[in-house]
N, CA, C and O atoms as CSV, one atom per row, in Angstrom:
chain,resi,resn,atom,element,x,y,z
A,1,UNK,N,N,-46.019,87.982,70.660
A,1,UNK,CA,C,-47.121,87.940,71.615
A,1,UNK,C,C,-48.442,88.039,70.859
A,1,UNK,O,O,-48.746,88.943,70.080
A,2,UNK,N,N,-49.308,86.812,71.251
A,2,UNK,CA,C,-50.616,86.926,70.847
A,2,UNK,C,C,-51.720,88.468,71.004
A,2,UNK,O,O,-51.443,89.184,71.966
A,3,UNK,N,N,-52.626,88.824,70.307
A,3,UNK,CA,C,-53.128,90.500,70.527
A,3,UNK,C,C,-53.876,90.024,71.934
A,3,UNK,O,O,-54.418,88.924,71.832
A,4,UNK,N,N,-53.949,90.422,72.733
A,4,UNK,CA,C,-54.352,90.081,74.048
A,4,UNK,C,C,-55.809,91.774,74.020
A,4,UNK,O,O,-55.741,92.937,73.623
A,5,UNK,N,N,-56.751,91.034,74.589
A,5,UNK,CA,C,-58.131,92.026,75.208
A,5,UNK,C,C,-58.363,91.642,76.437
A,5,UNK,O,O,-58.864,90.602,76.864
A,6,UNK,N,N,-57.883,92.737,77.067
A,6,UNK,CA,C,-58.681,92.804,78.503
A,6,UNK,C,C,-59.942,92.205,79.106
A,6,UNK,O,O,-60.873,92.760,78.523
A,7,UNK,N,N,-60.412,91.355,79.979
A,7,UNK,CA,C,-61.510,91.037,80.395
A,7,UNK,C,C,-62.472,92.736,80.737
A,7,UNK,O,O,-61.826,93.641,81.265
A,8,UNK,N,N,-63.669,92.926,80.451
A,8,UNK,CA,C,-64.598,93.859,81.020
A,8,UNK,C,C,-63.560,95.300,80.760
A,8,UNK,O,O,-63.475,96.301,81.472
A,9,UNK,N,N,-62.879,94.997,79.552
A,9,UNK,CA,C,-62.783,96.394,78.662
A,9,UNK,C,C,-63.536,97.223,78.295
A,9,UNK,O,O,-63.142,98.389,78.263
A,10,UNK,N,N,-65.099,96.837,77.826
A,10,UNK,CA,C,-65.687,97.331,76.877
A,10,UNK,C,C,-66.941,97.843,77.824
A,10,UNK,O,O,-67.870,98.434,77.274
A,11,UNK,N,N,-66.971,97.533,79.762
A,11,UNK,CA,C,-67.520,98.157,80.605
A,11,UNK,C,C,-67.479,99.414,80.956
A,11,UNK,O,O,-66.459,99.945,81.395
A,12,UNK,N,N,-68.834,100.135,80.759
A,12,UNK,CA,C,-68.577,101.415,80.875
A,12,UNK,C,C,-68.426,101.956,82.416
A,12,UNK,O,O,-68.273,103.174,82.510
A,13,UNK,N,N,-68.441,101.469,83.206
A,13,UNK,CA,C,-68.613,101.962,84.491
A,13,UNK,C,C,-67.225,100.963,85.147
A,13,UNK,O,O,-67.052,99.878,85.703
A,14,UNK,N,N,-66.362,102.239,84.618
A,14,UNK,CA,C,-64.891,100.960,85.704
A,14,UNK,C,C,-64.729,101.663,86.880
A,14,UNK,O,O,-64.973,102.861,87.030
A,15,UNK,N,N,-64.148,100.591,88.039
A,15,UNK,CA,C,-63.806,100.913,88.989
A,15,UNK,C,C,-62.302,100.229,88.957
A,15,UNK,O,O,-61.893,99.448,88.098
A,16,UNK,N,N,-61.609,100.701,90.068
A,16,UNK,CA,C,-60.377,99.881,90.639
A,16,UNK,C,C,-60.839,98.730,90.532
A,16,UNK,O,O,-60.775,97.936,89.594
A,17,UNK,N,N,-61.473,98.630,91.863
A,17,UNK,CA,C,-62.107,96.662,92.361
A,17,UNK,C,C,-62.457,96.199,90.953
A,17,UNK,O,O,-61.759,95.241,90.619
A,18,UNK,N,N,-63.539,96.685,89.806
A,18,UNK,CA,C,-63.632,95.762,88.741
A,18,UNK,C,C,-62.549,95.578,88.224
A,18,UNK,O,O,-62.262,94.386,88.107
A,19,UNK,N,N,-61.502,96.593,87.705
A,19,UNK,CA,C,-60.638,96.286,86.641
A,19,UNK,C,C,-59.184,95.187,87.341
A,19,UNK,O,O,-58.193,94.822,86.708
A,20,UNK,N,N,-59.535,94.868,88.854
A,20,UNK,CA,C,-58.547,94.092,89.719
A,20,UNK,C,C,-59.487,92.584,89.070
A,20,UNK,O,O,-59.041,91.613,88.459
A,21,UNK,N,N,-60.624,92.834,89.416
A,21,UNK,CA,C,-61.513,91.544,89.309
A,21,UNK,C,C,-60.797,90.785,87.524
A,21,UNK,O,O,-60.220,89.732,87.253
A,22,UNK,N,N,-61.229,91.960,86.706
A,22,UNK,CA,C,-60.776,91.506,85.796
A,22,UNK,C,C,-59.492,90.819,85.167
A,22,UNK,O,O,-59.249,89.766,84.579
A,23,UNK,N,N,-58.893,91.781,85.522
A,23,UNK,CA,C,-57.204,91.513,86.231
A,23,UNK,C,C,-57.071,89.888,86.484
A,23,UNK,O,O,-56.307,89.164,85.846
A,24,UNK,N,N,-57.795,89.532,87.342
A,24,UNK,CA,C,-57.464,88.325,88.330
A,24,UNK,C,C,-57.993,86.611,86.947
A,24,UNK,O,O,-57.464,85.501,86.898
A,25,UNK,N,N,-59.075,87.137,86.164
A,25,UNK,CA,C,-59.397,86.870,85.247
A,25,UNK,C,C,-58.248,86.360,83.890
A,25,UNK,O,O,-57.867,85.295,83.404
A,26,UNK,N,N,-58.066,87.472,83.724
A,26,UNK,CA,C,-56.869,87.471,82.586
A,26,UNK,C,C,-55.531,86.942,83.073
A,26,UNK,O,O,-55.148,86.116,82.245
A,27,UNK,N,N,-54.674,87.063,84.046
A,27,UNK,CA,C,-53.854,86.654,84.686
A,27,UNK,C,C,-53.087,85.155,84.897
A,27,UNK,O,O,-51.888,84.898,84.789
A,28,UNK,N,N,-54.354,84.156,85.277
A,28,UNK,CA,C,-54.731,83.291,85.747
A,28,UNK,C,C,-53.583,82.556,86.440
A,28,UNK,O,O,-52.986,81.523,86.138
A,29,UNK,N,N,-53.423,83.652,87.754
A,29,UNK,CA,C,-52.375,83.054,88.792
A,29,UNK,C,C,-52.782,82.432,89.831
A,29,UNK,O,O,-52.113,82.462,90.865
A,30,UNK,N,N,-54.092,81.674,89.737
A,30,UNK,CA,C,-54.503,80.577,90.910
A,30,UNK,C,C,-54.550,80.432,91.726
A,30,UNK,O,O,-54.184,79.502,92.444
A,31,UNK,N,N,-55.432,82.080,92.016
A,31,UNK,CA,C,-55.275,82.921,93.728
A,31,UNK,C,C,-53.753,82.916,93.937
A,31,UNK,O,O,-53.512,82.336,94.996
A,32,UNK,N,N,-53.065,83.179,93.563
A,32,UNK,CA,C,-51.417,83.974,93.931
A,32,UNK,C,C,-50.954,84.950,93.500
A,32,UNK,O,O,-51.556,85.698,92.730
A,33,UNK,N,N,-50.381,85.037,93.706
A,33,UNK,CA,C,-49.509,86.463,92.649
A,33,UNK,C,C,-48.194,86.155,92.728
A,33,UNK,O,O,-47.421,85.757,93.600
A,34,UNK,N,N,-48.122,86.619,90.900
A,34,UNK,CA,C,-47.130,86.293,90.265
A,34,UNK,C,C,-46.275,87.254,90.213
A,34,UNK,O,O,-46.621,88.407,90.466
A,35,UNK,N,N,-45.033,86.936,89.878
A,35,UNK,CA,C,-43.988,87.655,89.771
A,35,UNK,C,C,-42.829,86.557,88.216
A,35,UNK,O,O,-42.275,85.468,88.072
A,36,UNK,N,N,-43.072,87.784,87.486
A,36,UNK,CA,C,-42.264,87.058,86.383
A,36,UNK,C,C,-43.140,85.808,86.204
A,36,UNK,O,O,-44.362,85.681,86.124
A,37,UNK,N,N,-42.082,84.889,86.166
A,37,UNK,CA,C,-43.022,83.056,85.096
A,37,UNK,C,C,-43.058,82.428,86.776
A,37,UNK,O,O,-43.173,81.206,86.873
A,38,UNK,N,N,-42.983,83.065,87.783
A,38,UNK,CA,C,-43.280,82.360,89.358
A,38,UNK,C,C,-44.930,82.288,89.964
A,38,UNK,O,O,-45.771,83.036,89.465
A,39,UNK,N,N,-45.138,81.750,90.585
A,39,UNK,CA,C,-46.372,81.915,91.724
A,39,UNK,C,C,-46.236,82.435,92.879
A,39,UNK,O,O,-46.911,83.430,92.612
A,40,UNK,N,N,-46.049,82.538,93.533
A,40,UNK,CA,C,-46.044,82.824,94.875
A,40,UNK,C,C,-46.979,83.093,96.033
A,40,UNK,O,O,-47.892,83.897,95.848
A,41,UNK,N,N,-46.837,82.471,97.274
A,41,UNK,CA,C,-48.192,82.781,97.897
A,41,UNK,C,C,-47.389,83.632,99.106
A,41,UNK,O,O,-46.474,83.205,99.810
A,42,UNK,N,N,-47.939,84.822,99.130
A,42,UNK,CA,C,-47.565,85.839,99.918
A,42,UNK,C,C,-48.108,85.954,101.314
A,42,UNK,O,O,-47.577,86.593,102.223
A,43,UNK,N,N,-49.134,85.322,101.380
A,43,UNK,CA,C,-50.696,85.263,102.553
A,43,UNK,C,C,-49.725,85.419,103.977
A,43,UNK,O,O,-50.276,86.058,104.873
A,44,UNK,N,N,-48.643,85.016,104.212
A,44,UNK,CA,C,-47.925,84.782,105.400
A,44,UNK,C,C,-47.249,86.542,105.375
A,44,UNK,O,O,-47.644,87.234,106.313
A,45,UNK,N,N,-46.763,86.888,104.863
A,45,UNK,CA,C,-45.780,88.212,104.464
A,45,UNK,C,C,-47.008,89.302,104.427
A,45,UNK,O,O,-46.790,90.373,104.993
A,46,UNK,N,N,-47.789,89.180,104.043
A,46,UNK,CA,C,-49.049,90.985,104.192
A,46,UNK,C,C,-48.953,91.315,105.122
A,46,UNK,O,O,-48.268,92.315,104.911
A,47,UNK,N,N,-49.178,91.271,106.638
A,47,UNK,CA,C,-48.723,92.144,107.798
A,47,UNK,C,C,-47.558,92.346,107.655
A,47,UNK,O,O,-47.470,93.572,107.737
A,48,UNK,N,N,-46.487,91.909,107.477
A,48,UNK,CA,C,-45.043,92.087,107.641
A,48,UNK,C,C,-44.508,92.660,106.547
A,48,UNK,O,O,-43.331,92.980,106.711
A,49,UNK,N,N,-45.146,93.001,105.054
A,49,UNK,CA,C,-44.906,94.105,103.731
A,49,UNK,C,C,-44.552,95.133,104.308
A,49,UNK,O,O,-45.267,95.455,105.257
A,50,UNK,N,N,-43.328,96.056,103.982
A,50,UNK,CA,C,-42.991,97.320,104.773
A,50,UNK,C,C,-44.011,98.047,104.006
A,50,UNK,O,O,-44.443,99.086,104.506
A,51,UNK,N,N,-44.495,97.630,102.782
A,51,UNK,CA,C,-45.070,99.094,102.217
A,51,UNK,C,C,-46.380,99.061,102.765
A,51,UNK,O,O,-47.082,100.065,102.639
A,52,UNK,N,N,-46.806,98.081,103.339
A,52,UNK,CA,C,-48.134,97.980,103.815
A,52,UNK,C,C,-48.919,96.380,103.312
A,52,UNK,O,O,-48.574,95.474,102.553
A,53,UNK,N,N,-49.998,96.605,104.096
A,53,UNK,CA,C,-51.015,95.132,103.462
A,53,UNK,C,C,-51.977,95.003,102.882
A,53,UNK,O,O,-52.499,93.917,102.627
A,54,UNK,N,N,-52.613,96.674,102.396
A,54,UNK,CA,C,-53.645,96.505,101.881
A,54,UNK,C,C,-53.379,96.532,100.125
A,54,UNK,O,O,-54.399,96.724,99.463
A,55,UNK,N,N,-52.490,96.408,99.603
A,55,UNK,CA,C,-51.950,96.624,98.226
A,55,UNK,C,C,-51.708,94.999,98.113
A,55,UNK,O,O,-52.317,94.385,97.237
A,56,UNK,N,N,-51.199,94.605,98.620
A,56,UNK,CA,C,-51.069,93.141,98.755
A,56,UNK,C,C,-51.953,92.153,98.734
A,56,UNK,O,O,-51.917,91.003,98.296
A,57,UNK,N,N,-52.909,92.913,99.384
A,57,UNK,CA,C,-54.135,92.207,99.584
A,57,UNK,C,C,-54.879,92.086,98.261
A,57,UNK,O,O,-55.588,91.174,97.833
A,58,UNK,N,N,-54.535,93.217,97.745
A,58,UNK,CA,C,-55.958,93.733,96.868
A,58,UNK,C,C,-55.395,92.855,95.477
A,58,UNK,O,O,-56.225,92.367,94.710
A,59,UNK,N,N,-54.237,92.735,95.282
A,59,UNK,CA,C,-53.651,92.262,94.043
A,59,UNK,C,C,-53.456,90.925,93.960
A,59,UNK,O,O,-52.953,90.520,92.912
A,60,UNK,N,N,-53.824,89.855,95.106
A,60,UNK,CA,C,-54.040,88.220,95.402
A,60,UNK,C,C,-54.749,87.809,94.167
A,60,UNK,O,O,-55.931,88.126,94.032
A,61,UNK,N,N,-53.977,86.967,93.036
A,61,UNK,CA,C,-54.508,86.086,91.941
A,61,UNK,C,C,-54.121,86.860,90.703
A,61,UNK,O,O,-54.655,86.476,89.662
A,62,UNK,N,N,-53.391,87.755,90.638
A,62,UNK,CA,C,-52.731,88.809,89.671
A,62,UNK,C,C,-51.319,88.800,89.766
A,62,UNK,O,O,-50.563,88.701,90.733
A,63,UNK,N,N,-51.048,88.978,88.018
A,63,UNK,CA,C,-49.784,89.837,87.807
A,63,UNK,C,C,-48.758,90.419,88.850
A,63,UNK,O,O,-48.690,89.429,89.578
A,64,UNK,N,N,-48.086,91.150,89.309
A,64,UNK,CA,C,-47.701,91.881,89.974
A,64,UNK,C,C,-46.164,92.355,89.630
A,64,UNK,O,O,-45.393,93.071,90.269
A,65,UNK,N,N,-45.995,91.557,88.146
A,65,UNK,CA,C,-44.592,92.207,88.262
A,65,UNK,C,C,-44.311,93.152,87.613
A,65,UNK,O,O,-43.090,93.201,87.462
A,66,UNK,N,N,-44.883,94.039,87.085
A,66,UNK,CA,C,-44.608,95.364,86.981
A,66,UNK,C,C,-43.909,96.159,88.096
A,66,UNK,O,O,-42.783,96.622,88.278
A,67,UNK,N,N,-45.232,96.106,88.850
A,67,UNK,CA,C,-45.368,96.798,90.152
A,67,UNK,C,C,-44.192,96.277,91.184
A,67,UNK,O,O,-43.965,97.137,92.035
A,68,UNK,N,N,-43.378,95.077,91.331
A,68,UNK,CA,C,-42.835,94.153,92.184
A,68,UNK,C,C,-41.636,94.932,91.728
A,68,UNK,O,O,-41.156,95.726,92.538
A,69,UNK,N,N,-40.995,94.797,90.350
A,69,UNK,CA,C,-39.992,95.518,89.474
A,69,UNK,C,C,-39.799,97.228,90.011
A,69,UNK,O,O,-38.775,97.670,90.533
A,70,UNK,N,N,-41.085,98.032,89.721
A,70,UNK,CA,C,-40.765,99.319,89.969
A,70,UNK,C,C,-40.609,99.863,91.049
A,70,UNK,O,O,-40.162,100.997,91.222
A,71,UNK,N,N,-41.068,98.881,92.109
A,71,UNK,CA,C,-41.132,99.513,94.077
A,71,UNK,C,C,-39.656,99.184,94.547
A,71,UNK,O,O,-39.018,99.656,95.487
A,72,UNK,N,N,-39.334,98.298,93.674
A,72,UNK,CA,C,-38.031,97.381,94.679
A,72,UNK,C,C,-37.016,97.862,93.671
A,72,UNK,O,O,-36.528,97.085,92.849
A,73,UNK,N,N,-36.749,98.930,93.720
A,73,UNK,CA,C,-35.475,99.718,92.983
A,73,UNK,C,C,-34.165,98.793,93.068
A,73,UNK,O,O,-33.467,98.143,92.290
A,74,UNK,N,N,-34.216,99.107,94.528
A,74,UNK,CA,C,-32.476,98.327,94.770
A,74,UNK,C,C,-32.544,96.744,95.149
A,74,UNK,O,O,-31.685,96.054,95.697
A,75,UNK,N,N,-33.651,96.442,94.750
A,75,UNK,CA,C,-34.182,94.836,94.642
A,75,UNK,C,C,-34.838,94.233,95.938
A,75,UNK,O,O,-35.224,95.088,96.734
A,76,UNK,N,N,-35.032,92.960,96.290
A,76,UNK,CA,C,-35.288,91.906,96.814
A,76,UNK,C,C,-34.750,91.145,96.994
A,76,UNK,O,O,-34.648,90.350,96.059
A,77,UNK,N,N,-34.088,90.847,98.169
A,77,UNK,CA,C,-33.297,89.791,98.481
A,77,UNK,C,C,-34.029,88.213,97.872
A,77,UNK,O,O,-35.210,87.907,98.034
A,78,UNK,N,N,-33.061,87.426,97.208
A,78,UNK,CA,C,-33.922,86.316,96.516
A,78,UNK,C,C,-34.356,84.995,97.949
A,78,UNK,O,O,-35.233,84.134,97.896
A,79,UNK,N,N,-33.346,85.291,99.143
A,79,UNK,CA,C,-34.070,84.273,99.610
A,79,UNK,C,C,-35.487,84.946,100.548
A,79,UNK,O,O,-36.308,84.113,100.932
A,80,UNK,N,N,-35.725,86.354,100.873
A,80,UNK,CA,C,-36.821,86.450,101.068
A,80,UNK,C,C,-38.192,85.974,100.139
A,80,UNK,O,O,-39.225,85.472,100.583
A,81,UNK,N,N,-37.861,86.296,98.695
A,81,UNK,CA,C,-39.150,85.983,97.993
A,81,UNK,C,C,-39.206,84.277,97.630
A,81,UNK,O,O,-40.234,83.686,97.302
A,82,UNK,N,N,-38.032,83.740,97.756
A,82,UNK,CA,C,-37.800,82.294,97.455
A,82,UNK,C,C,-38.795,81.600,98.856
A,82,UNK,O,O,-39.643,80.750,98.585
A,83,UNK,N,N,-38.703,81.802,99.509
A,83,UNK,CA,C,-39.423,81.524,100.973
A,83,UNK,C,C,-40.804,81.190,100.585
A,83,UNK,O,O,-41.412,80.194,100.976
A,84,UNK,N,N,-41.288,82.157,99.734
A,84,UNK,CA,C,-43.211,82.187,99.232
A,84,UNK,C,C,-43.046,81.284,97.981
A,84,UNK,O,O,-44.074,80.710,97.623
A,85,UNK,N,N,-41.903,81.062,97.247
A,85,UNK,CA,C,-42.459,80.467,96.123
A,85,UNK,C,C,-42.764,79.321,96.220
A,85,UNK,O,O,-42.249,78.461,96.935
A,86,UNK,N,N,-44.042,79.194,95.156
A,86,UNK,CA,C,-44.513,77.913,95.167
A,86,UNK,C,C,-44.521,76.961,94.254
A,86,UNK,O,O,-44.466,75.761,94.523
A,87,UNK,N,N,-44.624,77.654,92.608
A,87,UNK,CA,C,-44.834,76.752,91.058
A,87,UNK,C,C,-44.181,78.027,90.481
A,87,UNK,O,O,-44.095,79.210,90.809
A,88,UNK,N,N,-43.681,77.087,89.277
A,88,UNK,CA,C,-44.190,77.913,87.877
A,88,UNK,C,C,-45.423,78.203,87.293
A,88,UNK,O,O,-46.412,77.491,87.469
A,89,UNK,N,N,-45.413,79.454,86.440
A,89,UNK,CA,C,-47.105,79.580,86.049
A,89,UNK,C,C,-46.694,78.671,84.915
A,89,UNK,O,O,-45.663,78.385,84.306
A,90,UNK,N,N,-48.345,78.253,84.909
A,90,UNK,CA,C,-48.519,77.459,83.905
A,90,UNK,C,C,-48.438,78.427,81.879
A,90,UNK,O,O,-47.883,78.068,80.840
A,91,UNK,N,N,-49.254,79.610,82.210
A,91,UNK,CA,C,-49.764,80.093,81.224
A,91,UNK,C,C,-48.254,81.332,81.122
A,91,UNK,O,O,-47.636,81.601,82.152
A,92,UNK,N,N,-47.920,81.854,79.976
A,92,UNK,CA,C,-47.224,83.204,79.618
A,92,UNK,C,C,-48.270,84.285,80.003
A,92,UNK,O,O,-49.491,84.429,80.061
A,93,UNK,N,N,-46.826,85.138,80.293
A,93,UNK,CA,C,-48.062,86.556,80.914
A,93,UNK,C,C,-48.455,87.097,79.669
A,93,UNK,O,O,-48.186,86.642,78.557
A,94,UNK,N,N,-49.174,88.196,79.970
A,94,UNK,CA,C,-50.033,88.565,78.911
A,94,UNK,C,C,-49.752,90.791,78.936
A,94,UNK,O,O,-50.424,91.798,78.717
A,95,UNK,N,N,-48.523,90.468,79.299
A,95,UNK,CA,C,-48.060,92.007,79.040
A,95,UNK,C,C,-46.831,91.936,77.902
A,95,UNK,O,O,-46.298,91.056,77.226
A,96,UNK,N,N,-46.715,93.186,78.066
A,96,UNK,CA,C,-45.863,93.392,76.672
A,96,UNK,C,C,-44.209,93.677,77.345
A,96,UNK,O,O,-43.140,93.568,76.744
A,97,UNK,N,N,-44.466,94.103,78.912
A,97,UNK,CA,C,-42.939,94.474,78.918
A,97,UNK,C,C,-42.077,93.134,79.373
A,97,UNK,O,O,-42.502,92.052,79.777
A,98,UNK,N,N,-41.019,93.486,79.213
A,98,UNK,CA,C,-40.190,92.534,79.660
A,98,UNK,C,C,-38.820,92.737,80.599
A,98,UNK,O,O,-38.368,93.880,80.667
A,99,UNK,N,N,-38.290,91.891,81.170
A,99,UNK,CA,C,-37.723,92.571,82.157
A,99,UNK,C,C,-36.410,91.175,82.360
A,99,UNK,O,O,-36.179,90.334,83.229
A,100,UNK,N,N,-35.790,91.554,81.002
A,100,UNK,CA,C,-34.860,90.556,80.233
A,100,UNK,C,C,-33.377,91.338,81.086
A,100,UNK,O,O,-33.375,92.544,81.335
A,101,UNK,N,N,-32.129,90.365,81.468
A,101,UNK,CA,C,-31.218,90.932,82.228
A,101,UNK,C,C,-30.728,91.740,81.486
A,101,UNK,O,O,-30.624,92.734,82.204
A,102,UNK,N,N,-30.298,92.027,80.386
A,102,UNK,CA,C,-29.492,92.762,79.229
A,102,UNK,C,C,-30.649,94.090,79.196
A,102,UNK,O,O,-30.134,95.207,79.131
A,103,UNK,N,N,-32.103,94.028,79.234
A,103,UNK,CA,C,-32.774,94.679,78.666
A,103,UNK,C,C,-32.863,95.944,79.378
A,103,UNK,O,O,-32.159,96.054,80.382
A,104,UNK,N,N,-33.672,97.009,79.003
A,104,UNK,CA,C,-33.211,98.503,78.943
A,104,UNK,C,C,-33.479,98.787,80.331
A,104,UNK,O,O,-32.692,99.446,81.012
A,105,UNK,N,N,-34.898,98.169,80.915
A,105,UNK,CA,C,-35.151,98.520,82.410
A,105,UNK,C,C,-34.398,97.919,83.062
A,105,UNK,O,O,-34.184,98.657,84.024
A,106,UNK,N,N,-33.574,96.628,83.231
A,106,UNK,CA,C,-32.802,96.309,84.072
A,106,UNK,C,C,-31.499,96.806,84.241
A,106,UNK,O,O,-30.900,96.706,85.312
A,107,UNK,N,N,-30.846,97.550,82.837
A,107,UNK,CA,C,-29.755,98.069,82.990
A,107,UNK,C,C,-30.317,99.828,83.942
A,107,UNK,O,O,-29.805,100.256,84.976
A,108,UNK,N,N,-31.100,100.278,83.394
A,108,UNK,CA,C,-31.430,101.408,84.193
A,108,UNK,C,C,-31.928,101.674,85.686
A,108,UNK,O,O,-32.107,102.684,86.367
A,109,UNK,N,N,-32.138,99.607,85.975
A,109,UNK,CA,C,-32.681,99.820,87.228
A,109,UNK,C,C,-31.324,99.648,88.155
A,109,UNK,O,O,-31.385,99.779,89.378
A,110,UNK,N,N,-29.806,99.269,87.301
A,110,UNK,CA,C,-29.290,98.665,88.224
A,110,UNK,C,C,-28.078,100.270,87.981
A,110,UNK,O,O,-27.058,100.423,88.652
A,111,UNK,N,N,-28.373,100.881,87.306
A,111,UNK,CA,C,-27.682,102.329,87.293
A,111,UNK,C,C,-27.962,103.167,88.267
A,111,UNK,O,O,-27.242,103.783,89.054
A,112,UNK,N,N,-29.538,103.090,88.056
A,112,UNK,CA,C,-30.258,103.679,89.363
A,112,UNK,C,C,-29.567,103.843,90.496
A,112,UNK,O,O,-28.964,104.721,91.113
A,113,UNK,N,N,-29.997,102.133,90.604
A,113,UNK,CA,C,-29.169,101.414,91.928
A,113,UNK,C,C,-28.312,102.127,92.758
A,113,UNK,O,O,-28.399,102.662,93.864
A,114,UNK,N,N,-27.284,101.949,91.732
A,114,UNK,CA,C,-25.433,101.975,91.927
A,114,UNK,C,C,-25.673,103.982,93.083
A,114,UNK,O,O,-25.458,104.411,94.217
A,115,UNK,N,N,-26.271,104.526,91.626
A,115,UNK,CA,C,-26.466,106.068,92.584
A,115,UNK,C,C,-27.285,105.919,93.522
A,115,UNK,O,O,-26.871,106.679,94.397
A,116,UNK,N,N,-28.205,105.407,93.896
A,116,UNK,CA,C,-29.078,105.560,95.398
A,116,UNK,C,C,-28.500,104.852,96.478
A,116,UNK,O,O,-28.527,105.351,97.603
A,117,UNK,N,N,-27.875,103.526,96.231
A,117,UNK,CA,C,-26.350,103.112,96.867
A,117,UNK,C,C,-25.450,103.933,98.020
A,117,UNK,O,O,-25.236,103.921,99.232
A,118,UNK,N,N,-24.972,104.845,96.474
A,118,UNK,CA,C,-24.350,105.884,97.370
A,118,UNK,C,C,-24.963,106.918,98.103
A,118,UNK,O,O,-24.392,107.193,99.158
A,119,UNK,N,N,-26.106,107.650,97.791
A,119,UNK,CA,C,-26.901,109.009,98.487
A,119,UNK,C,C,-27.570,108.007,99.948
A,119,UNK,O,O,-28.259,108.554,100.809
């Protein structure tokens, strides 16, 4: 991975809203939000998000799969999110984690799983 710098890093006065702005900048998901190497346009699904719509809202043209990965423990049904997709991104993301099937968070997310399953 190329050394990647944050847009409006070096601003001394951050807020949420700037460092989203910036976010949306660096990202360059083409007013959507991404998930993994996908696009997706969610605009139909924000009232109907169980976790709510204003998180949804706020993250339109960004990243999101960190966040998409760590909320949805016991996953996402693929034809709900298949429904929004729209492209591949054009560009590689610009984070460092990865979220490879073999790799350490997916085996721990699906261990998780297996115990919250049962409780």
């Amino acid at each position: 991975m190329e050394d990647f710098y944050p847009s409006d890093r070096d601003i001394l006065v951050k807020t949420s809203l700037r460092w989203l702005d910036a976010k949306r900048k660096d990202d360059a998901c083409e007013g959507l939000w991404r998930i993994h190497e996908g696009l997706y346009d969610l605009s139909d699904f924000v009232d109907r998000h169980p976790g709510g719509k204003d998180w949804i809202r706020l993250t339109r043209g960004t990243d999101i799969t960190e966040a998409f990965e760590t909320m949805h423990a016991l996953g996402v049904p693929d034809k709900i999110l298949d429904k929004y997709y729209v492209k591949q991104a054009k560009y590689k993301r610009n984070y460092r984690f990865t979220f490879e099937k073999s790799g350490f968070y997916a085996v721990l997310k699906e261990r998780v799983g297996e115990i919250l399953r049962k409780t």
